[in-house]
N, C-alpha and C positions, 0 to 999 in steps of 0.2 A: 739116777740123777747125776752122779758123779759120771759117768758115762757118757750120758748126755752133753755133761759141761766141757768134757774132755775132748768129745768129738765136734762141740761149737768152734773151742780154742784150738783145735787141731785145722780144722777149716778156716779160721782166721791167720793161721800162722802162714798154711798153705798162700792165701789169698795171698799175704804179705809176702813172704817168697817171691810168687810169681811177681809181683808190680814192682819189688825190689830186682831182680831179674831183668827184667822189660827195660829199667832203669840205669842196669849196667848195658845189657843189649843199646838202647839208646845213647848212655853215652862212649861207649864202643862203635859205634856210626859213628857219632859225633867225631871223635877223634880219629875215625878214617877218613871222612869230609873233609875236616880241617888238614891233613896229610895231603892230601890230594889236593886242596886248595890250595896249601903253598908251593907243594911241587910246581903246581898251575901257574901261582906266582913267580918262581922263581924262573919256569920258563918264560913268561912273557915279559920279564924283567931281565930278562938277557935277551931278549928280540928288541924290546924296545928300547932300552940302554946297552947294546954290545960294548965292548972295549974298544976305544980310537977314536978315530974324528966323523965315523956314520952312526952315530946315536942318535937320539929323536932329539935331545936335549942342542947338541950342534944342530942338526938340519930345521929346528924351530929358531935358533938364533941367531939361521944363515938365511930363512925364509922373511924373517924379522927386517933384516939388513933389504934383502932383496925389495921386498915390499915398502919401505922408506922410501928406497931410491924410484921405485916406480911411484910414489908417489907425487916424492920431490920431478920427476919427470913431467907430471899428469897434471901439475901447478904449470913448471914452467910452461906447457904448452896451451894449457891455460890462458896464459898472460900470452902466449903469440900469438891466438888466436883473437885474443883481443883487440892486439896492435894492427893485427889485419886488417880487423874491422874497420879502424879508425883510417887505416890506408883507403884501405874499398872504398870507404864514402868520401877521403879526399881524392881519387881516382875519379869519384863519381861524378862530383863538381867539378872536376882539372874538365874532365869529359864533357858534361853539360856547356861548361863554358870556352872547350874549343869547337863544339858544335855550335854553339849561338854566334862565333868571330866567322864558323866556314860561310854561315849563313851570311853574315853581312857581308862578306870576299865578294860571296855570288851575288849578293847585293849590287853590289861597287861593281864587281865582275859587265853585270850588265849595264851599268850607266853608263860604264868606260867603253863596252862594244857600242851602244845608242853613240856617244860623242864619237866616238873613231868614225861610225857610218858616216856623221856629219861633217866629220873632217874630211872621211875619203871624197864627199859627195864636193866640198868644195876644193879640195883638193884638186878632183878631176877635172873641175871649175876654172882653176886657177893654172891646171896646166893649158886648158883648151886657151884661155885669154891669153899665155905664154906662146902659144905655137898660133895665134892670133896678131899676136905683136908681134913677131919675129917677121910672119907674112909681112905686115905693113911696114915693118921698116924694111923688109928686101924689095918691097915694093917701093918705098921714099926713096932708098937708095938708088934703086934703077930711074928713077923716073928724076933723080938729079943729078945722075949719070949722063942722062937722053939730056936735061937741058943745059948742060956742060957742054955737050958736044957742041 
């Protein structure tokens, strides 16, 4: 019996051993992970923060700047495209309303050829009875020439 009990607590001791073991093994990882995870830090804390003015920390608070100003850009252009607008559609009407003046010009254009026709028509009227009268009075005059004589 003693025997018996000796080799139960001799197997439990072992048990414990090993899962005490397992326990250093584990945190033996552990604390090569974590070695290895800050080396891993520490490298990429020198990539991403180097020393001087190319760190992430500048090039995010030069991107910051940059990005304002394109935006302040992207307003005012904004507002220019606006004012265009308003130009355009007074372009538009400047426009419509010197096409509705060409259209009366040509309006007027043609009244004014219709009266000139009727002017030339008497016109030509007016010179035919001028070179009518000039005949009769060369004619008056010869013919109180002849009774002078």
């Amino acid at each position: 019996m003693f025997n018996n009990k000796v080799g139960v607590d001799a197997e439990q001791a072992i048990q414990a051993a090993n899962a005490y073991r397992k326990i250093i093994d584990g945190l033996d990882e552990a604390r090569t992970a974590a070695f290895e995870a800050l080396d891993a830090s520490i490298i990429a804390y020198k990539v991403a923060d180097p020393p001087g003015d190319n760190n992430l920390r500048n090039k995010a608070q030069n991107l910051r700047f940059t990005s304002e100003d394109l935006r302040q850009e992207a307003q005012g252009l904004w507002k220019n495209s606006d004012d265009m607008g308003i130009q355009l559609n007074s372009i538009k009407l400047d426009l419509e309303k010197y096409l509705y003046d060409v259209k009366q010009n040509e309006k007027q254009i043609l009244i004014l050829r219709s009266e000139l026709e009727r002017h030339s028509y008497v016109s030509d009227y007016a010179k035919e009875a001028k070179t009518s009268a000039k005949q009769a009075l060369d004619e008056s005059k010869m013919a109180n020439q002849r009774t002078d004589e």
